[in-house]
N, C-alpha and C positions, 0 to 999 in steps of 0.2 A: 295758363288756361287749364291743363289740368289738373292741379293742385286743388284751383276753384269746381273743380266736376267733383274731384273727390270730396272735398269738404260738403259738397251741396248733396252727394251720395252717401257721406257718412250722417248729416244731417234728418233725409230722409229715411236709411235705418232707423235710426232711435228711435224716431215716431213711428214707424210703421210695422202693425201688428206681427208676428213673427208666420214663415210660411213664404213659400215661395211669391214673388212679385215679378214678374215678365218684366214690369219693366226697370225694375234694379237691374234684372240677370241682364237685361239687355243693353243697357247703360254700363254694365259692370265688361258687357263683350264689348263693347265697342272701345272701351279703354283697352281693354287686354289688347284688342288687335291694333290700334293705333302704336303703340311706343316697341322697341327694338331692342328694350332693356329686359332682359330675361327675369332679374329681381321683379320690378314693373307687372309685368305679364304674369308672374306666379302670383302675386299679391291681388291682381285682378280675378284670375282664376279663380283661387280659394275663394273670393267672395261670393263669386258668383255660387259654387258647391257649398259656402254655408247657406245661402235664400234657397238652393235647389241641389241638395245631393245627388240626387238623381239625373242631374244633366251629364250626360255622355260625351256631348262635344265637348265641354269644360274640362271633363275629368282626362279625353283623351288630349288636351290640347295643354292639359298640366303635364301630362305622362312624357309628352313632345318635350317641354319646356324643360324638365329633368334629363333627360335626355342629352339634350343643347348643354345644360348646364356640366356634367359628368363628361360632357367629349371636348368642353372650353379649357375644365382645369386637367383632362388627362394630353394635353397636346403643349 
């Protein structure tokens, strides 16, 4: 099921003029917060910060996700 959201959200980039889109970002959040896979979650993230750099919750929910990341392999 998600492989299919993503093909159908990579899809929808290509065609879609460049500039933030609410609703990629918000397609692209919903992924991020659905799966438990921290790869997963960063790959969401960044997408979302390429349609909208400027998103705060993204950038701080990537900053999390390195975080998680840096305290799985120091343990």
């Amino acid at each position: 099921m998600i492989d299919s959201l993503r093909t159908l959200l990579a899809q929808l980039i290509v065609h879609h003029p460049p500039g933030p889109c609410s609703l990629l970002v918000a397609a692209w959040g919903w992924l991020a917060a659905e799966t438990d896979d921290l790869a997963e979650k960063q790959h969401c993230l960044e997408a979302i910060l390429g349609l909208d750099p400027n998103n705060e919750p993204a950038a701080m929910a990537l900053l999390w996700v390195f975080q998680r990341q840096r305290a799985t392999r120091n343990t």
